[in-house]
ZASEDREN-329744 format. One line per 10 residues: their letters; for each residue x, y, z of N, C-alpha, C. Coordinates in steps of 0.2 Angstrom, whole numbers. Example, Ala and Ser with C-alpha at 12.3 -4.5 7.8 and 13.67 -1.06 7.14 Angstrom:
as> 66 -28 39 62 -22 39 66 -16 39  64 -11 35 68 -5 36 64 0 39
// end
This chain:
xxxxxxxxxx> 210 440 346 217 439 345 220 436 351  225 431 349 230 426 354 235 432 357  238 427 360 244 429 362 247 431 357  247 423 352 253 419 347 252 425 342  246 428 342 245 433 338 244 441 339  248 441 341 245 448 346 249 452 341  248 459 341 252 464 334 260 464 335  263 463 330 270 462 329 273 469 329  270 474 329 278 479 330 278 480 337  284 485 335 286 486 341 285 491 345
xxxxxxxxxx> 284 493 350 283 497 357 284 505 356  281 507 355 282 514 355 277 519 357  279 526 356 274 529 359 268 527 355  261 529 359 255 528 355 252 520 357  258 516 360 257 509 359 254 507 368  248 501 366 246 502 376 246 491 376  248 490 380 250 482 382 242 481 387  239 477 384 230 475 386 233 469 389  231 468 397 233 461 400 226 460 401  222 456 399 215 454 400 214 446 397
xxxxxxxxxx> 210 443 400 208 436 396 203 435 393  198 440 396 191 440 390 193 442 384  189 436 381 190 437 373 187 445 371  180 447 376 177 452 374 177 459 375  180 456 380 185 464 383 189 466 378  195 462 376 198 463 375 198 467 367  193 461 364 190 464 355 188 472 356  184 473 363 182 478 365 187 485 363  193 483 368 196 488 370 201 489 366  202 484 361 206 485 354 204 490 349
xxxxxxxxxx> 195 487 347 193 492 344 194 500 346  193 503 351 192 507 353 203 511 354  207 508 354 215 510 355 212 511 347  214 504 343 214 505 335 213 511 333  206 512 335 201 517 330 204 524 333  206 525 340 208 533 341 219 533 343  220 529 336 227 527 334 233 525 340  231 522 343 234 516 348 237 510 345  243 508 345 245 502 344 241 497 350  240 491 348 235 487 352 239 480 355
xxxxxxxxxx> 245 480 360 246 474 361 242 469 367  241 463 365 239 462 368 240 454 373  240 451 381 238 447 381 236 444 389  235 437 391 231 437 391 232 431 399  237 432 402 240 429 407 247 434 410  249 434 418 252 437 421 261 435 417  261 431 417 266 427 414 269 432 407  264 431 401 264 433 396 264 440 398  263 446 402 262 451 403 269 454 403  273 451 409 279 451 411 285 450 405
xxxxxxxxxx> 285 443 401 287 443 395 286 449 392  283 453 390 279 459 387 285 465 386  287 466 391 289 472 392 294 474 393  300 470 387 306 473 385 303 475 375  306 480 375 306 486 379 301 488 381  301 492 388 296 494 391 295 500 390  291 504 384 292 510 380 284 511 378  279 507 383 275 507 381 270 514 383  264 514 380 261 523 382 258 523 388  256 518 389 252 515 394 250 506 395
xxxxxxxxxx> 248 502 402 245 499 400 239 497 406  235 493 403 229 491 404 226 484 405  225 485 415 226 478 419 219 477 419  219 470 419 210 469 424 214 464 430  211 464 434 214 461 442 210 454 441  207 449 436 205 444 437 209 440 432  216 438 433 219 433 428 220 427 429  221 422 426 219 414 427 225 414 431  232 416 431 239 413 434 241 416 441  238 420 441 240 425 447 237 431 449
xxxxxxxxxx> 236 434 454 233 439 457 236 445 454  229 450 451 231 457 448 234 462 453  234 462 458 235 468 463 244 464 464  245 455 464 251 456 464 256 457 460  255 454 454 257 458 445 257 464 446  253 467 449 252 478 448 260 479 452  261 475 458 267 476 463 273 475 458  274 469 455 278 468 451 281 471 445  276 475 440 275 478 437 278 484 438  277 488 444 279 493 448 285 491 447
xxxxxxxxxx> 289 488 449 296 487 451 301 486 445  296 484 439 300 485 432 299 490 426  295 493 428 293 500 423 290 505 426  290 511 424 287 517 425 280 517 420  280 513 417 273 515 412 268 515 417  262 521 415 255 520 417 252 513 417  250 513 422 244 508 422 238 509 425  231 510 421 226 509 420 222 504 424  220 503 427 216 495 431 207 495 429  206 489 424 199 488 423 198 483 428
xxxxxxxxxx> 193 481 431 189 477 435 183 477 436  181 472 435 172 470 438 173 472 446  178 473 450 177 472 457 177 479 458  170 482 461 172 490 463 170 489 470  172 486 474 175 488 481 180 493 483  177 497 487 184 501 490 189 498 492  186 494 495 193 492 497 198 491 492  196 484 484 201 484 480 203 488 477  200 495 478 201 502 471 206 503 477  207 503 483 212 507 487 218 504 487
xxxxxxxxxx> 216 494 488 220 490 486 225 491 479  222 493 474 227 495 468 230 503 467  226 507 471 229 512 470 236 512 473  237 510 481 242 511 483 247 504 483  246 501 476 252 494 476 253 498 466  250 505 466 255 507 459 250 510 455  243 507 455 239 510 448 240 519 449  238 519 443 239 526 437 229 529 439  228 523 438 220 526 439 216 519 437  208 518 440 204 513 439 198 513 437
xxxxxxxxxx> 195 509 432 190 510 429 187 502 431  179 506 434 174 499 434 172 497 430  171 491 427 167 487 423 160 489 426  157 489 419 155 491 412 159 498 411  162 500 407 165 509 406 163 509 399  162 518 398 161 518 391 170 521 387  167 522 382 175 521 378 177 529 379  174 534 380 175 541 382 179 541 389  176 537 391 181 538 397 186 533 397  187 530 394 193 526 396 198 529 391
xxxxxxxxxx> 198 533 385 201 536 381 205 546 384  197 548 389 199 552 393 206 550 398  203 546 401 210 540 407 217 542 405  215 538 397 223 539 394 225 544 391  222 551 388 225 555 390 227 559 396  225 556 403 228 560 405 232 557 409  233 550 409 239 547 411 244 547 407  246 548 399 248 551 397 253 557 396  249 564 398 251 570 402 255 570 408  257 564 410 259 564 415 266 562 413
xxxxxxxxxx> 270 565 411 277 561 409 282 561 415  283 555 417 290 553 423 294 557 422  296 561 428 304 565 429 307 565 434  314 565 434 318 564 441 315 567 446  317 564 452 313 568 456 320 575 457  320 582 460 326 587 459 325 591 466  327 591 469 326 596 475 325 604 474  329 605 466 327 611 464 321 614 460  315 608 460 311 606 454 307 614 455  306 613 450 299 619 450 292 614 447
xxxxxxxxxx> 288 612 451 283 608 447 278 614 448  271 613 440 268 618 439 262 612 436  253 612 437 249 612 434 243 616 432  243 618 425 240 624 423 241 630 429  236 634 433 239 640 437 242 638 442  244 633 444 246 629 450 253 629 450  258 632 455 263 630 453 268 630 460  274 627 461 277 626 467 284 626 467  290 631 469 297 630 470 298 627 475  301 621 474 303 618 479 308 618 484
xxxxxxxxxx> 313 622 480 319 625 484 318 632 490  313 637 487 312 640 488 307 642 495  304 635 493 296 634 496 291 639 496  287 640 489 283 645 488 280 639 484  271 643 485 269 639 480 265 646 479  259 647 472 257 652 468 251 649 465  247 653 464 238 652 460 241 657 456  240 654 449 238 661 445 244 666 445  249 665 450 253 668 448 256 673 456  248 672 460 248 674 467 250 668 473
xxxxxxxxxx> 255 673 476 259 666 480 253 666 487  254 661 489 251 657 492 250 654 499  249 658 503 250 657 512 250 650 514  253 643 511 252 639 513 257 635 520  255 632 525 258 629 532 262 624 528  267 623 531 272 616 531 268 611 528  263 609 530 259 601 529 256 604 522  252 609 523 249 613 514 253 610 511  259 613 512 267 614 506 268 608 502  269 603 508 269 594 506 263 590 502
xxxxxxxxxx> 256 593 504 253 589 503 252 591 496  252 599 494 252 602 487 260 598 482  266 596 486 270 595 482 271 587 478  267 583 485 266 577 483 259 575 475  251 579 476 250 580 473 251 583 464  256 588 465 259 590 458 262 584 457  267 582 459 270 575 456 266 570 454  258 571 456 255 565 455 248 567 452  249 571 448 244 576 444 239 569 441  231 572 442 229 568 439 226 560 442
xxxxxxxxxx> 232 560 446 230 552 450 228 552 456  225 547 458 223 546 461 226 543 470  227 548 474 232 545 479 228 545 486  229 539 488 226 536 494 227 539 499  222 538 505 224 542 513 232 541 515  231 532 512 238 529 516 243 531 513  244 534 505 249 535 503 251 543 505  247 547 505 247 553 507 251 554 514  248 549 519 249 550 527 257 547 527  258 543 521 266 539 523 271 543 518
xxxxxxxxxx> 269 548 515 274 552 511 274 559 515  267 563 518 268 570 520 269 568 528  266 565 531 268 563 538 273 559 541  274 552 539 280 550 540 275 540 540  277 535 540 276 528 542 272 527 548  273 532 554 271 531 559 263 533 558  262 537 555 254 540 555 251 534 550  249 530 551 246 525 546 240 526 548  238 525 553 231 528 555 225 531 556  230 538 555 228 545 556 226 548 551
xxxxxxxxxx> 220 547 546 216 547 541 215 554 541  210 556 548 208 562 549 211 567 547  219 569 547 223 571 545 223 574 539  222 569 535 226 571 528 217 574 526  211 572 530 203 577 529 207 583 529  210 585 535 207 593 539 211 596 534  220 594 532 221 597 530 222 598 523  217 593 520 216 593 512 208 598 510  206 601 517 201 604 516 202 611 517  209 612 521 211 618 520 214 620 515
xxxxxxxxxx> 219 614 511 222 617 505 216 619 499  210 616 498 205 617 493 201 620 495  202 625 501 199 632 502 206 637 499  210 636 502 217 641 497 215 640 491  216 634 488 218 634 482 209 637 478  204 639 481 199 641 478 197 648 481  203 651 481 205 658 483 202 664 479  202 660 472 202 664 466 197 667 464  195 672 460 187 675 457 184 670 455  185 664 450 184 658 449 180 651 453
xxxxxxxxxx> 184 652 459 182 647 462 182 641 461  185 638 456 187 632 454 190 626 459  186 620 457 189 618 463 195 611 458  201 613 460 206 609 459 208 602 462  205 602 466 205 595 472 197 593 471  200 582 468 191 580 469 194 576 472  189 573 477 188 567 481 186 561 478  190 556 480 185 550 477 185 547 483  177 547 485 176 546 493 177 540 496  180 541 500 182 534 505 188 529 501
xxxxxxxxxx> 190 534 494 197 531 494 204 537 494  203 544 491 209 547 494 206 554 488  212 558 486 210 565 482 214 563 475  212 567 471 215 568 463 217 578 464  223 577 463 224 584 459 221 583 453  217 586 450 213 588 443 219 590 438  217 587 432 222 588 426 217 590 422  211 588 422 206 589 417 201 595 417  204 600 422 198 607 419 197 608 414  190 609 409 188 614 407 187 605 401
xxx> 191 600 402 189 594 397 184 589 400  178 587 395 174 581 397 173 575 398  175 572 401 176 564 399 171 563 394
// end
């Protein structure tokens, strides 16, 4: 499928904009939306992408970082700056570095080439789950037994509050906001620490190791915090489901 051809309705929920220029990826990735009721728009330059996205109501979409017109990581920045939709990053390139590269210029989450269609189905439902809300000083944000007033500053397991330190509190607050995704040392250190700490990695270890000894306080033992090593943590959205 072209550009000139690419599906004619319009943008709504259910619907995912495929910026890829492989023919086979792309047949790929259509089959697989089609079949588990995805509207499948697609195409196939940085240019036409941007075009794309009034209205921008889309459920998600779905980058590869190699396009003929322009750099994916600088589309991803751009992107950022006109929609809130998820974005998904496919790539043949599994470097740390460029997975840290896209995380911290916007992705939702990253999938290497070759992937199977279970996991990239899983992806999108849980980027999905994650629906944008203002941010509120008064927020009460909550995932599955995990839960945090903002106002109050309390956070709770299960319904048991939670001895958490000043830095705990943040790093737990920024994670709920970001249920699911994927956030880098750097992103971590320049939202709970401040700009100055760009450096100071070790940081965001000692005390991401204390929060996931709290948070696995429980008879259960569940661990709510995974690591994707050498590039940052995920608060977990997906207990008890399999990719």
């Amino acid at each position: 499928m072209t550009e000139a051809s690419a599906t004619r309705t319009s943008a709504k929920v259910g619907s995912v904009l495929v910026i890829e220029d492989d023919y086979a990826i792309r047949k790929f990735l259509r089959i697989i939306l089609e079949s588990n009721d995805y509207t499948c728009r697609e195409v196939t330059t940085a240019a036409a992408a941007i075009d794309q996205l009034s209205p921008p109501n889309y459920a998600a979409i779905i980058l590869d970082l190699g396009l003929p017109d322009r750099d994916g990581i600088d589309l991803l920045r751009e992107l950022r700056q006109l929609c809130r939709t998820p974005v998904i990053v496919v790539s043949a390139r599994g470097q740390k570095s460029i997975k840290i590269d896209a995380l911290d210029a916007g992705a939702d989450d990253y999938l290497t080439k070759p992937f199977g269609a279970g996991e990239l189905l899983a992806r999108l439902r849980a980027v999905r789950r994650r629906q944008p809300t203002s941010e509120s000083d008064n927020a009460v944000l909550s995932s599955g037994p995990i839960a945090i007033d903002v106002t109050r500053h309390e956070a709770t397991l299960n319904g048991e509050r939670l001895n958490l330190t000043p830095i705990e509190f943040k790093l737990l607050h920024a994670m709920l906001k970001n249920v699911g995704r994927v956030l880098t040392h750097q992103s971590l250190l320049r939202e709970v620490w401040g700009p100055g700490y760009a450096g100071q990695k070790h940081y965001v270890r000692i005390y991401m190791n204390s929060l996931r000894r709290k948070l696995q306080s429980g008879p259960a033992r569940r661990s709510y915090i995974s690591t994707e090593v050498g590039v940052g943590y995920r608060l977990r959205d997906d207990i008890g489901e399999a990719y």
